[in-house]
CHARMM internal coordinates of N, CA and C (Angstrom, degrees):
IC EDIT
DIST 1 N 1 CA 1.4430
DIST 1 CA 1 C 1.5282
ANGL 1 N 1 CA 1 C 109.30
DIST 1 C 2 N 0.9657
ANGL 1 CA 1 C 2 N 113.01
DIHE 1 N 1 CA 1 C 2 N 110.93
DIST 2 N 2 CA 1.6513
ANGL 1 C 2 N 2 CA 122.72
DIHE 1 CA 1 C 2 N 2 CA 177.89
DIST 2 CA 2 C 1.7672
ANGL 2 N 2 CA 2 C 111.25
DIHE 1 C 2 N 2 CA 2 C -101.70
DIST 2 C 3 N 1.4858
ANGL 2 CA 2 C 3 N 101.83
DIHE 2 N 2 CA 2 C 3 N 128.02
DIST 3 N 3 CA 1.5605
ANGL 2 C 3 N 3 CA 95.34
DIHE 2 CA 2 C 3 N 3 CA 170.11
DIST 3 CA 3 C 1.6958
ANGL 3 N 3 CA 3 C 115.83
DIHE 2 C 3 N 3 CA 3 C -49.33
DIST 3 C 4 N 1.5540
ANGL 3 CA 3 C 4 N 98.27
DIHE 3 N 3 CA 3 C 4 N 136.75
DIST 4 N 4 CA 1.7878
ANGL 3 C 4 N 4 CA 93.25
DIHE 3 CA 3 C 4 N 4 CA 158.44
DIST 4 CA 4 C 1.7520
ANGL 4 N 4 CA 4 C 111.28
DIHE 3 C 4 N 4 CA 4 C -149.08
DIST 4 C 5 N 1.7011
ANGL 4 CA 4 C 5 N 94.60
DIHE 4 N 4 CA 4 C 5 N 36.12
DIST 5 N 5 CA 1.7412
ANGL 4 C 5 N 5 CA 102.51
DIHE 4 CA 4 C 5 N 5 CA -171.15
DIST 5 CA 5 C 1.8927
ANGL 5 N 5 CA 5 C 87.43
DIHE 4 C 5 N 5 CA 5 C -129.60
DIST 5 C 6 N 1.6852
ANGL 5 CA 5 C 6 N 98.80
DIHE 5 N 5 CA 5 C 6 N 121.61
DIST 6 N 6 CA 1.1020
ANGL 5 C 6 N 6 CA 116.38
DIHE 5 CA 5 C 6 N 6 CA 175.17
DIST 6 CA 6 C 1.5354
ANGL 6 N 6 CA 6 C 106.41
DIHE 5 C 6 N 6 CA 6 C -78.09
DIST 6 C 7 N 1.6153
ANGL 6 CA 6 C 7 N 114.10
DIHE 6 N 6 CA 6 C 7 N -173.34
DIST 7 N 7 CA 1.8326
ANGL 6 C 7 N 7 CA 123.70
DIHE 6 CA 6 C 7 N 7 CA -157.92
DIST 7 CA 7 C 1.2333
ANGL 7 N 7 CA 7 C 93.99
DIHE 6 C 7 N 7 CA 7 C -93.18
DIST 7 C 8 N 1.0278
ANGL 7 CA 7 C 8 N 130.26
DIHE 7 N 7 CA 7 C 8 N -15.33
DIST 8 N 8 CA 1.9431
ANGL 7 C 8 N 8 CA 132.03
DIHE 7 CA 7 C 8 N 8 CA -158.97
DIST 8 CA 8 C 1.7749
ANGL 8 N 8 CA 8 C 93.08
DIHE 7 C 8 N 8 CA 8 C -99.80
DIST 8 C 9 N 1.5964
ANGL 8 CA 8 C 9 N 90.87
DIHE 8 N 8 CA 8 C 9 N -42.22
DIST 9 N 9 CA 2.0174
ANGL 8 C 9 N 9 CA 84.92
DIHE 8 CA 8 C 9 N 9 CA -169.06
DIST 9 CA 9 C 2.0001
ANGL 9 N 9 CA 9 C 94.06
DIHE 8 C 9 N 9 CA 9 C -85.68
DIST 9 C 10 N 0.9772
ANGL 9 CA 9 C 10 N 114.48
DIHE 9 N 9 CA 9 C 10 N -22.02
DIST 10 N 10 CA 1.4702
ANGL 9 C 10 N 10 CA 111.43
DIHE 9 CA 9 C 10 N 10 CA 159.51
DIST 10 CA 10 C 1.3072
ANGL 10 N 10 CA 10 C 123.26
DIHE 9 C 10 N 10 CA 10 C -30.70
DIST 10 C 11 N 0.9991
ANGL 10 CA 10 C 11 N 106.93
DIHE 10 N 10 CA 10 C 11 N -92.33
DIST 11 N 11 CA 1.5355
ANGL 10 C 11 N 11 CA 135.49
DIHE 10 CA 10 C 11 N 11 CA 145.97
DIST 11 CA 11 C 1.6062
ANGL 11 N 11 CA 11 C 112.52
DIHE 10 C 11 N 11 CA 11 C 2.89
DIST 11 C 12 N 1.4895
ANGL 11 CA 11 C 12 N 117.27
DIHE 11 N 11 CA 11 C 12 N -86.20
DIST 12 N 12 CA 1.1107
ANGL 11 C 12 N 12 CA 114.99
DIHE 11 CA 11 C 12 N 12 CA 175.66
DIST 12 CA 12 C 1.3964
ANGL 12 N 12 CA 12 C 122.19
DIHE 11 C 12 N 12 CA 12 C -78.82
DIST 12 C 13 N 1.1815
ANGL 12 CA 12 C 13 N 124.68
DIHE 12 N 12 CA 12 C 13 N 1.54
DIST 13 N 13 CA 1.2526
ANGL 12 C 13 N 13 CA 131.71
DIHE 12 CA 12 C 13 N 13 CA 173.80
DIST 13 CA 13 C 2.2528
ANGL 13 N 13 CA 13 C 89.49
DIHE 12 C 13 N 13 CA 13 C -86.43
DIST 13 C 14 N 0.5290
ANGL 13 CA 13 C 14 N 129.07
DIHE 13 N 13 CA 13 C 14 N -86.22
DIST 14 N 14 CA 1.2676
ANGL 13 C 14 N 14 CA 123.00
DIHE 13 CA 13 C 14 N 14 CA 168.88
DIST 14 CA 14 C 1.5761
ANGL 14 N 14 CA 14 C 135.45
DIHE 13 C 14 N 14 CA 14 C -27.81
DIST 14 C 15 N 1.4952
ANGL 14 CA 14 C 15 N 113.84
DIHE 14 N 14 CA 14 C 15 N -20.72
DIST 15 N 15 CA 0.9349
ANGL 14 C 15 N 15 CA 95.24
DIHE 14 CA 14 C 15 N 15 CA 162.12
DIST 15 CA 15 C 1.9529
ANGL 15 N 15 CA 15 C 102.41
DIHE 14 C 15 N 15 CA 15 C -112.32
DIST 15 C 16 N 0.9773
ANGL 15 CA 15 C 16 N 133.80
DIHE 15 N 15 CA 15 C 16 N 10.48
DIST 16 N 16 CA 1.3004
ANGL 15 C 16 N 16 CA 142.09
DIHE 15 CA 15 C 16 N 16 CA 150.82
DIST 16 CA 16 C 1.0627
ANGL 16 N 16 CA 16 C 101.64
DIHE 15 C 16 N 16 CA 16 C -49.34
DIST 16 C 17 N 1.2116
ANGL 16 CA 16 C 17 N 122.04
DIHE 16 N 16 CA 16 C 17 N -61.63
DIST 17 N 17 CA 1.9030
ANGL 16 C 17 N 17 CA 125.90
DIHE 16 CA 16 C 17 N 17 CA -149.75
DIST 17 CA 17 C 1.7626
ANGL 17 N 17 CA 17 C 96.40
DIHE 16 C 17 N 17 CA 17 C -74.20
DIST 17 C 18 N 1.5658
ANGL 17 CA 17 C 18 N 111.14
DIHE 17 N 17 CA 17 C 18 N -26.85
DIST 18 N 18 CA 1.5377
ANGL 17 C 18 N 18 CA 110.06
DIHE 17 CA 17 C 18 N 18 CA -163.38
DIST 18 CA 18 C 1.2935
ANGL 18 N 18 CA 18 C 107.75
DIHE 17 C 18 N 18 CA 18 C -81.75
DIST 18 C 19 N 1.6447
ANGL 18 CA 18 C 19 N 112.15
DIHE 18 N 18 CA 18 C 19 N -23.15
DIST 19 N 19 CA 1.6570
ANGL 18 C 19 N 19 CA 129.49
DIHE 18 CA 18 C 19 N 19 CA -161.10
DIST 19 CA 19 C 1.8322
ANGL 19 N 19 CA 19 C 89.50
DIHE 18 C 19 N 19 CA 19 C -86.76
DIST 19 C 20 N 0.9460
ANGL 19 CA 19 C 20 N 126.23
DIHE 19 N 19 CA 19 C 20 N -31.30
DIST 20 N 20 CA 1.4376
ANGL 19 C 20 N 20 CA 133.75
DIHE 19 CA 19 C 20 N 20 CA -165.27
DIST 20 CA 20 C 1.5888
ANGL 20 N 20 CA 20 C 105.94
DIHE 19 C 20 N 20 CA 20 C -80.57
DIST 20 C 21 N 1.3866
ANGL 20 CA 20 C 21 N 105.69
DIHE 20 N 20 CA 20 C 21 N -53.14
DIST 21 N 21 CA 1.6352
ANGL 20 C 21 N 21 CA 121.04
DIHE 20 CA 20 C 21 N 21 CA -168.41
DIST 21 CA 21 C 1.5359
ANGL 21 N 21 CA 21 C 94.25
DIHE 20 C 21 N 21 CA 21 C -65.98
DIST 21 C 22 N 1.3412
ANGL 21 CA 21 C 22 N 137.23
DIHE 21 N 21 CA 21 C 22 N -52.82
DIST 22 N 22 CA 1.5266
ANGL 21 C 22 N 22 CA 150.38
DIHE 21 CA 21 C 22 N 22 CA -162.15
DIST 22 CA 22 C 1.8132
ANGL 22 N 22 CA 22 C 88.72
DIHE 21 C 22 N 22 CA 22 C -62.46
DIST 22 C 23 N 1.3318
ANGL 22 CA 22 C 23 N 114.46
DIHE 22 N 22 CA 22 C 23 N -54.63
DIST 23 N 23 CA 1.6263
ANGL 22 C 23 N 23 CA 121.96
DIHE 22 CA 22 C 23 N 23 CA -137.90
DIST 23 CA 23 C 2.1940
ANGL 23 N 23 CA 23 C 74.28
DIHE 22 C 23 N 23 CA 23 C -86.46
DIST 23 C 24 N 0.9466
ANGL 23 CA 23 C 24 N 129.15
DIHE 23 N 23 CA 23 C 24 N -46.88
DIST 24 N 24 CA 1.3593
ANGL 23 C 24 N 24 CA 131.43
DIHE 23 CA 23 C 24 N 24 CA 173.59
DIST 24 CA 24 C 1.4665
ANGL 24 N 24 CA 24 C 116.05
DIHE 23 C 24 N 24 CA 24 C -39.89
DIST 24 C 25 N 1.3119
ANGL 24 CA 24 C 25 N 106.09
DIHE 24 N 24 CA 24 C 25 N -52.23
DIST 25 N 25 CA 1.7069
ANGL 24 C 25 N 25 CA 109.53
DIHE 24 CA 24 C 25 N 25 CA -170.21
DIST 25 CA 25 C 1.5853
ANGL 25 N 25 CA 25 C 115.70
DIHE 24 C 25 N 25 CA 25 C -126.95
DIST 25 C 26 N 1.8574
ANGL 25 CA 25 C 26 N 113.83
DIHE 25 N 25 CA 25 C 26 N 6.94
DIST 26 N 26 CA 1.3334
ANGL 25 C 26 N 26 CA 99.61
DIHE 25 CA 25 C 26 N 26 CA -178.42
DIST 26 CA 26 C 0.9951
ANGL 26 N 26 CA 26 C 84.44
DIHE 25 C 26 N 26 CA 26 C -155.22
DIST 26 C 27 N 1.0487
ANGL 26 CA 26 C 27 N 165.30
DIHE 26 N 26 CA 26 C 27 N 77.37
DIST 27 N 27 CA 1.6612
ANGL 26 C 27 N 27 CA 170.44
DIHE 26 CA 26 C 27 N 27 CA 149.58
DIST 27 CA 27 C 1.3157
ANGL 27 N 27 CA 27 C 93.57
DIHE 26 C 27 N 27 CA 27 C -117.20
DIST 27 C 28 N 1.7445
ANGL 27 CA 27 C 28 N 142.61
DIHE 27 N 27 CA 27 C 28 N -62.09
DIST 28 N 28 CA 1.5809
ANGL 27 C 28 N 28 CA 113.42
DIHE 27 CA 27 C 28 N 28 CA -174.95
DIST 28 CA 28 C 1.9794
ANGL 28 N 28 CA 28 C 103.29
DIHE 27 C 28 N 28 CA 28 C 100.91
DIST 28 C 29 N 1.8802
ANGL 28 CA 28 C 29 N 90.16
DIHE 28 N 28 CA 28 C 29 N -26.92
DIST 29 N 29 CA 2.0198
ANGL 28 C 29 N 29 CA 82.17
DIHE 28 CA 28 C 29 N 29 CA 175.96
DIST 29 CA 29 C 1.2295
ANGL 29 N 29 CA 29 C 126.18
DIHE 28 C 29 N 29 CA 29 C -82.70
DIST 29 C 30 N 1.4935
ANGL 29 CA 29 C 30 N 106.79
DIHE 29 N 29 CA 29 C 30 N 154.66
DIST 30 N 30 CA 1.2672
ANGL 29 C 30 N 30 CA 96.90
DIHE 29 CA 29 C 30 N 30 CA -169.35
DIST 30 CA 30 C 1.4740
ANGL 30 N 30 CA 30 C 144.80
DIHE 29 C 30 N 30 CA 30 C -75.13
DIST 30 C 31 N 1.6664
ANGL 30 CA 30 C 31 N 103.87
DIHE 30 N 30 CA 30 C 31 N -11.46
DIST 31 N 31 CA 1.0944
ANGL 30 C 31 N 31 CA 111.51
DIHE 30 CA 30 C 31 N 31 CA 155.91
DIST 31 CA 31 C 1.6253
ANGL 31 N 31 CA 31 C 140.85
DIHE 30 C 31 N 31 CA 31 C -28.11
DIST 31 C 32 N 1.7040
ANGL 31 CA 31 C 32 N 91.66
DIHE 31 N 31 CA 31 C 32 N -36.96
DIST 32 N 32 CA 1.7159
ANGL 31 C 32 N 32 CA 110.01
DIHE 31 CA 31 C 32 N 32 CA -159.29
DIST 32 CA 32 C 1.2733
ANGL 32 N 32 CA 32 C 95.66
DIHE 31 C 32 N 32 CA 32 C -116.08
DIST 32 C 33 N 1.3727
ANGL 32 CA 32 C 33 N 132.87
DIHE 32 N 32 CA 32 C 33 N 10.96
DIST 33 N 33 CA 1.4321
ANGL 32 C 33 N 33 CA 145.16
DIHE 32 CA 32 C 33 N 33 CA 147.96
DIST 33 CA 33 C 1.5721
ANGL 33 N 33 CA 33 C 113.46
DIHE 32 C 33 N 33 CA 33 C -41.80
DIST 33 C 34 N 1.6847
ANGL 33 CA 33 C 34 N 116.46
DIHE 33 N 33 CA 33 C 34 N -56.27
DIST 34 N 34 CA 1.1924
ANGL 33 C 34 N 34 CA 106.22
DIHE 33 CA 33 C 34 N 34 CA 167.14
DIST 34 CA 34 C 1.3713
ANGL 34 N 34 CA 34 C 127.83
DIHE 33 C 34 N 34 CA 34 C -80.18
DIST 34 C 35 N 1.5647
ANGL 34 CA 34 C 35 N 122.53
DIHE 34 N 34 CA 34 C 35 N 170.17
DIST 35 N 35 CA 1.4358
ANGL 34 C 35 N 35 CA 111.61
DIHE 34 CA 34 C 35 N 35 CA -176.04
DIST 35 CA 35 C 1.8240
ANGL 35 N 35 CA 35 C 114.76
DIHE 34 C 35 N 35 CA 35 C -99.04
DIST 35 C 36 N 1.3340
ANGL 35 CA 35 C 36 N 115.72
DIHE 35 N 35 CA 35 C 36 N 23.64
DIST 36 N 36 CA 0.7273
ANGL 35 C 36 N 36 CA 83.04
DIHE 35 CA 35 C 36 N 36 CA 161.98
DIST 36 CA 36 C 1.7414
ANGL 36 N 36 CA 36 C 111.71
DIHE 35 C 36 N 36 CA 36 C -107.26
DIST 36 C 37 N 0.8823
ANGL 36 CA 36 C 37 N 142.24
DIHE 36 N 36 CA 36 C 37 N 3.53
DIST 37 N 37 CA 1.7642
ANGL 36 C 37 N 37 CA 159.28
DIHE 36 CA 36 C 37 N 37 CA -167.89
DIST 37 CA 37 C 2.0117
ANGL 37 N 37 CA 37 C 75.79
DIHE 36 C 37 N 37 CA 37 C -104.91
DIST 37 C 38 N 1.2400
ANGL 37 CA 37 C 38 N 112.85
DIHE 37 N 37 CA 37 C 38 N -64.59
DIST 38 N 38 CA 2.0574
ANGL 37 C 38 N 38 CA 98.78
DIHE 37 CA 37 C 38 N 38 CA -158.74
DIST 38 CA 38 C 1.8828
ANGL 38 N 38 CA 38 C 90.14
DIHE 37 C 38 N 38 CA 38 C -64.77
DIST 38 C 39 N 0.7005
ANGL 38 CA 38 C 39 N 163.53
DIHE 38 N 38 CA 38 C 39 N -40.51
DIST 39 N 39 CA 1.4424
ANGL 38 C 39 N 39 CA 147.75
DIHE 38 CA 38 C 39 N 39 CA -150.61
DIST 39 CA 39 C 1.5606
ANGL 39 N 39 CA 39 C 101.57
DIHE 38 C 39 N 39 CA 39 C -107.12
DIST 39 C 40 N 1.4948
ANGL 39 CA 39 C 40 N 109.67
DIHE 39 N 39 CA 39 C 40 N -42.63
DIST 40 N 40 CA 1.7198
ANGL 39 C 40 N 40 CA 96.14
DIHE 39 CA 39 C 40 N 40 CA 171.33
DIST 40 CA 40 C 1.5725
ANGL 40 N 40 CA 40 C 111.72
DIHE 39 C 40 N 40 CA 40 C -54.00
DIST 40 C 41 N 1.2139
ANGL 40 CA 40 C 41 N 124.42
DIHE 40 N 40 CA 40 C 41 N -58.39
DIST 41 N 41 CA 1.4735
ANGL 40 C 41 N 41 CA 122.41
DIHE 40 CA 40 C 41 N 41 CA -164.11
DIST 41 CA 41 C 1.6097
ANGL 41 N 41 CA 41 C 93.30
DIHE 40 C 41 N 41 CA 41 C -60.37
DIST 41 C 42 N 1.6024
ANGL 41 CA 41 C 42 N 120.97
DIHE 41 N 41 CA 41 C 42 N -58.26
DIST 42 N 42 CA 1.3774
ANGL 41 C 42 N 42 CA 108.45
DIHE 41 CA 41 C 42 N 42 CA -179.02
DIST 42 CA 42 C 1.6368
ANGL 42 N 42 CA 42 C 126.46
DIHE 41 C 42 N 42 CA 42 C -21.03
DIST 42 C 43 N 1.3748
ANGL 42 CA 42 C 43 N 80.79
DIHE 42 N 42 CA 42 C 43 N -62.34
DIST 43 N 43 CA 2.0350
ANGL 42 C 43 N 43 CA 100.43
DIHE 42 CA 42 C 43 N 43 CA 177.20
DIST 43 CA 43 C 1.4111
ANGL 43 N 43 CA 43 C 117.75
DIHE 42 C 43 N 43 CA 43 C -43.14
DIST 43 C 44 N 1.4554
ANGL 43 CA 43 C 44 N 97.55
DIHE 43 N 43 CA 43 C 44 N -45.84
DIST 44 N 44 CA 1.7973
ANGL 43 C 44 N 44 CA 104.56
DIHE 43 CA 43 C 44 N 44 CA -157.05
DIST 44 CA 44 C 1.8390
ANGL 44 N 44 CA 44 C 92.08
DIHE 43 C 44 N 44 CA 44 C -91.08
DIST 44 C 45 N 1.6412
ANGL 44 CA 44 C 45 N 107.55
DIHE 44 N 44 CA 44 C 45 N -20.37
DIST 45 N 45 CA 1.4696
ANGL 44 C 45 N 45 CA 77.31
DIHE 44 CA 44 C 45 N 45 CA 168.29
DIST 45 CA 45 C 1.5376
ANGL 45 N 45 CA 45 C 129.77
DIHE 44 C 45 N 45 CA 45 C -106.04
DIST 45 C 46 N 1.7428
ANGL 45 CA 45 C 46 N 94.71
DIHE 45 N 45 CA 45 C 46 N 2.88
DIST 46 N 46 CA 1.8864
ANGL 45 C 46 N 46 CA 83.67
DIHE 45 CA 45 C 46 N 46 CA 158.67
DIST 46 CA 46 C 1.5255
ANGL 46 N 46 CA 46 C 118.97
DIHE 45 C 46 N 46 CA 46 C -72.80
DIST 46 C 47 N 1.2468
ANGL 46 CA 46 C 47 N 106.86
DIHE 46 N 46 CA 46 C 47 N -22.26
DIST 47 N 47 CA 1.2410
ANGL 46 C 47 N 47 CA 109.18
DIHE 46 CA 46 C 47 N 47 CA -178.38
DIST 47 CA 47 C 1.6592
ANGL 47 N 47 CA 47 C 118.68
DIHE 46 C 47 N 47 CA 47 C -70.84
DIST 47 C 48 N 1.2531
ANGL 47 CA 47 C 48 N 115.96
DIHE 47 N 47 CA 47 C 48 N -35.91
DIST 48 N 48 CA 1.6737
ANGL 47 C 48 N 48 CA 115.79
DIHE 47 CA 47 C 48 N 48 CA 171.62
DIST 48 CA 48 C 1.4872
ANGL 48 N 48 CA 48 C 103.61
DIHE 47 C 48 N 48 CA 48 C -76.61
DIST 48 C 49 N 1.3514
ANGL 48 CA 48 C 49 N 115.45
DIHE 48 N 48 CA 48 C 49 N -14.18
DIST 49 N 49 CA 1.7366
ANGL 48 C 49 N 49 CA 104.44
DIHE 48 CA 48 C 49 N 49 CA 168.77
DIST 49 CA 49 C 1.6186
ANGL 49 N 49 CA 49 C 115.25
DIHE 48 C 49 N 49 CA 49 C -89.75
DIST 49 C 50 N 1.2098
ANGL 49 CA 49 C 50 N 90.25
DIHE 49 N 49 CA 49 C 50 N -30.96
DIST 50 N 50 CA 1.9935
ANGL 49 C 50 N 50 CA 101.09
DIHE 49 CA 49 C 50 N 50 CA 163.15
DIST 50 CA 50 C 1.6832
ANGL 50 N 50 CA 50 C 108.23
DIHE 49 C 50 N 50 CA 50 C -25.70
DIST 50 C 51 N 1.6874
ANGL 50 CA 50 C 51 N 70.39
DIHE 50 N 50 CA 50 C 51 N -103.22
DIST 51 N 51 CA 1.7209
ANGL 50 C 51 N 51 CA 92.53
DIHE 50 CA 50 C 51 N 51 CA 166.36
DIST 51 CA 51 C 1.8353
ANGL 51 N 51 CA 51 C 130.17
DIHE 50 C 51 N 51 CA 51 C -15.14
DIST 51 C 52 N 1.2167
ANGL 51 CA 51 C 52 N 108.89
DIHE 51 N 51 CA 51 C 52 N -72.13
DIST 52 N 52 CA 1.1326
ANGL 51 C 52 N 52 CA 127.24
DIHE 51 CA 51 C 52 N 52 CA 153.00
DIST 52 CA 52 C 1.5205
ANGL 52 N 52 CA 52 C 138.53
DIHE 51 C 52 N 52 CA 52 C -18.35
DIST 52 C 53 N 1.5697
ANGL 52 CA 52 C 53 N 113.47
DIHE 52 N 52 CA 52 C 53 N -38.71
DIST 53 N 53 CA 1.0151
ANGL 52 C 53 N 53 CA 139.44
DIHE 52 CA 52 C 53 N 53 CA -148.10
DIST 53 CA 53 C 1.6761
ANGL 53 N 53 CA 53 C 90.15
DIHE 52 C 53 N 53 CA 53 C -123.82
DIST 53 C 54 N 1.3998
ANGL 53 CA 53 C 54 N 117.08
DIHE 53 N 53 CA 53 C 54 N -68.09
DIST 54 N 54 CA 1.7349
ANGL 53 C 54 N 54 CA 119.20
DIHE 53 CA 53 C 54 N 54 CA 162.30
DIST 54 CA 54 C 1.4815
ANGL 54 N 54 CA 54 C 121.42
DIHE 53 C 54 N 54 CA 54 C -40.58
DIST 54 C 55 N 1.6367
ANGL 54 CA 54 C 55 N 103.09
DIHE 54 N 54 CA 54 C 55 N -33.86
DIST 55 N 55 CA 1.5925
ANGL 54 C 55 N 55 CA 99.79
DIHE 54 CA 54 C 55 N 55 CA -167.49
DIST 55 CA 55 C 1.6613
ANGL 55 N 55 CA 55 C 116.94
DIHE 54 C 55 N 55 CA 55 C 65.27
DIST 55 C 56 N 1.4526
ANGL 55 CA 55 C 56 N 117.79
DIHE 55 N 55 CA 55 C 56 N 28.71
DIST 56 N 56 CA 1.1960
ANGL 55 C 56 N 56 CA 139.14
DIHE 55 CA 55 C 56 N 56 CA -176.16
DIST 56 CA 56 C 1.8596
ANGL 56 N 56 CA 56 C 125.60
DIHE 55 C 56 N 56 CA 56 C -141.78
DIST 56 C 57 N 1.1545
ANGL 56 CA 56 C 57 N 112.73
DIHE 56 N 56 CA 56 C 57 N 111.17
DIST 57 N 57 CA 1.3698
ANGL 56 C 57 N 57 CA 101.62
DIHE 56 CA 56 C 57 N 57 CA 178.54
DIST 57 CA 57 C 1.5374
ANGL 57 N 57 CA 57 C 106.72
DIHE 56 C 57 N 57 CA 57 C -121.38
DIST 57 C 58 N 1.8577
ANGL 57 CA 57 C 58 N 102.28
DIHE 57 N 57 CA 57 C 58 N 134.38
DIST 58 N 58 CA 1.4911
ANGL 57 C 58 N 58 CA 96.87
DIHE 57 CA 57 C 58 N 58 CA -176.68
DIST 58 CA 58 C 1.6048
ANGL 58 N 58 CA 58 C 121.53
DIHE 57 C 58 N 58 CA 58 C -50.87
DIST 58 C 59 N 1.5698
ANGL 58 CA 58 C 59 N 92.16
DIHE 58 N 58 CA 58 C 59 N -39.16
DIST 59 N 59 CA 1.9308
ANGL 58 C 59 N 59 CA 103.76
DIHE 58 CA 58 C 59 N 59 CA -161.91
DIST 59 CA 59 C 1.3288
ANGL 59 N 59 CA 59 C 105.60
DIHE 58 C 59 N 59 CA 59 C -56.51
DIST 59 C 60 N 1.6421
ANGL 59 CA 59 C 60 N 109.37
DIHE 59 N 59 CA 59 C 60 N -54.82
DIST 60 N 60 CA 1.4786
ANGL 59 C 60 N 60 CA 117.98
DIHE 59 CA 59 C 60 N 60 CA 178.65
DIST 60 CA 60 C 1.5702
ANGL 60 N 60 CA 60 C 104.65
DIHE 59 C 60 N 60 CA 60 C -46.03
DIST 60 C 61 N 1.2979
ANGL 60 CA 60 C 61 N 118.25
DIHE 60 N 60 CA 60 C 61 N -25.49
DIST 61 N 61 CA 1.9312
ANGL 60 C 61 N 61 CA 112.38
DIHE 60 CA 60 C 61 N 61 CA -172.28
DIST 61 CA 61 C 1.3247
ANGL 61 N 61 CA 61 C 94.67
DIHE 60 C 61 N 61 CA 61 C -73.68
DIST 61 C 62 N 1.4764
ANGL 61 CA 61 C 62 N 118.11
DIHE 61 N 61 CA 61 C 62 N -45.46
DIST 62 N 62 CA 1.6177
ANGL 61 C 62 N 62 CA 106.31
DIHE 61 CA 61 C 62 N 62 CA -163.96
DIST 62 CA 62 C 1.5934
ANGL 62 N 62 CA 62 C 104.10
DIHE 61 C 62 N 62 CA 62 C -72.26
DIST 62 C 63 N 1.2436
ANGL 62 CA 62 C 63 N 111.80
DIHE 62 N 62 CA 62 C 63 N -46.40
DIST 63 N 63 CA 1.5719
ANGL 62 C 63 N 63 CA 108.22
DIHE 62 CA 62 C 63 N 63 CA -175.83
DIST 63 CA 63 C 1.3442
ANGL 63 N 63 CA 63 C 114.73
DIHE 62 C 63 N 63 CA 63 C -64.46
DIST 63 C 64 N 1.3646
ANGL 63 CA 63 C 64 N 128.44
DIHE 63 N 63 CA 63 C 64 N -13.64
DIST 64 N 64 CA 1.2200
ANGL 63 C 64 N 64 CA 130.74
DIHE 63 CA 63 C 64 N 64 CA -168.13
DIST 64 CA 64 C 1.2184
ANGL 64 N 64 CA 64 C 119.08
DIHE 63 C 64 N 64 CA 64 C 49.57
DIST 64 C 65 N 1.5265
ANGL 64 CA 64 C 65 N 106.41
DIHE 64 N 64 CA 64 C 65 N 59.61
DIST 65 N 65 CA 1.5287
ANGL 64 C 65 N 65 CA 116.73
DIHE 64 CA 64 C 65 N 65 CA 161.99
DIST 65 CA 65 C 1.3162
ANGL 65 N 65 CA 65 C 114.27
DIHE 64 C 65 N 65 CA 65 C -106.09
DIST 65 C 66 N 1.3734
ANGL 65 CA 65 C 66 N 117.01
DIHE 65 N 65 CA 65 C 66 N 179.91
DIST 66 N 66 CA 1.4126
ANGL 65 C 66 N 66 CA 126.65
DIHE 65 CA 65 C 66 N 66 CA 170.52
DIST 66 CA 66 C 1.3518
ANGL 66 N 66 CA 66 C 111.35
DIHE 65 C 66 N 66 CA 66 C -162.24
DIST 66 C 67 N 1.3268
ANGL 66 CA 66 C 67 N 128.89
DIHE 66 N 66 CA 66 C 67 N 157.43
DIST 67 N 67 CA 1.1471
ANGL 66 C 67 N 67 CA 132.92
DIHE 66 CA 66 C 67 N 67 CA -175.54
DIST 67 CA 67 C 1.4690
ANGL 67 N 67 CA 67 C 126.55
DIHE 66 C 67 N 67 CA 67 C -143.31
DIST 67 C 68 N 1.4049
ANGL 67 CA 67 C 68 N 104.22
DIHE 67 N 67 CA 67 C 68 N 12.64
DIST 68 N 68 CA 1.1832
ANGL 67 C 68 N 68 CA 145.55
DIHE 67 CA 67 C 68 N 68 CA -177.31
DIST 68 CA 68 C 1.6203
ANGL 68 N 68 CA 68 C 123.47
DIHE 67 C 68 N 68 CA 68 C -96.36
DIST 68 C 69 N 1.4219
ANGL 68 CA 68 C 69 N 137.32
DIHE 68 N 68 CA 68 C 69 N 72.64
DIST 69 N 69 CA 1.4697
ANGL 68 C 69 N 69 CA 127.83
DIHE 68 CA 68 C 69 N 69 CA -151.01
DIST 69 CA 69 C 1.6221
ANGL 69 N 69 CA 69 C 114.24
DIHE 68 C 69 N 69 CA 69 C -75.25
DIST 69 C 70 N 1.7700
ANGL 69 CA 69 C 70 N 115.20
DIHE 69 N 69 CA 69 C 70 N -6.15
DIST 70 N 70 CA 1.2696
ANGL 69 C 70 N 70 CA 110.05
DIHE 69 CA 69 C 70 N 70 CA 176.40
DIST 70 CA 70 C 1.5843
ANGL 70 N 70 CA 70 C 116.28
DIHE 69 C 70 N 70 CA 70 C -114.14
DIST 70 C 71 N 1.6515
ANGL 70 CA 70 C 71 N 110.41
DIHE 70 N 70 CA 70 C 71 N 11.00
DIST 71 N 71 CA 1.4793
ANGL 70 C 71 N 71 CA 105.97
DIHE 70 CA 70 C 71 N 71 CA 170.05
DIST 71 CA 71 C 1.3378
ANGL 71 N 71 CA 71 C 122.93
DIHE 70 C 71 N 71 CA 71 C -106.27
END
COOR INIT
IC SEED 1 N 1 CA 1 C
IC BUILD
């Protein structure tokens, strides 16, 4: 596993995942009342904290991106 997630997409990948997880289980709206909106956002925001946290994103592996200028 090689980094290919730069400090800037860090960043907002992290606080995405935190804005998602909060709005999932403590926001109170009704949108996220049902499960499928409360467990999708859940998902998608452990997953941008995943990422984030690895400094690795699968998609970026397949596409062969990076966003990272020193890895």
């Amino acid at each position: 596993m090689t980094n290919n997630i730069g400090t800037i997409d860090r960043i907002l990948r992290a606080v995405l995942g935190a804005v998602l997880l909060y709005l999932a289980f403590f926001s109170g709206l009704a949108l996220f009342a049902g499960p499928l909106f409360k467990f999708g956002a859940a998902l998608i925001g452990f997953v941008m904290l995943a990422t984030s946290t690895l400094k690795m994103c699968p998609i970026y592996s397949l596409l062969g991106l990076k966003t990272c200028k020193d890895c």
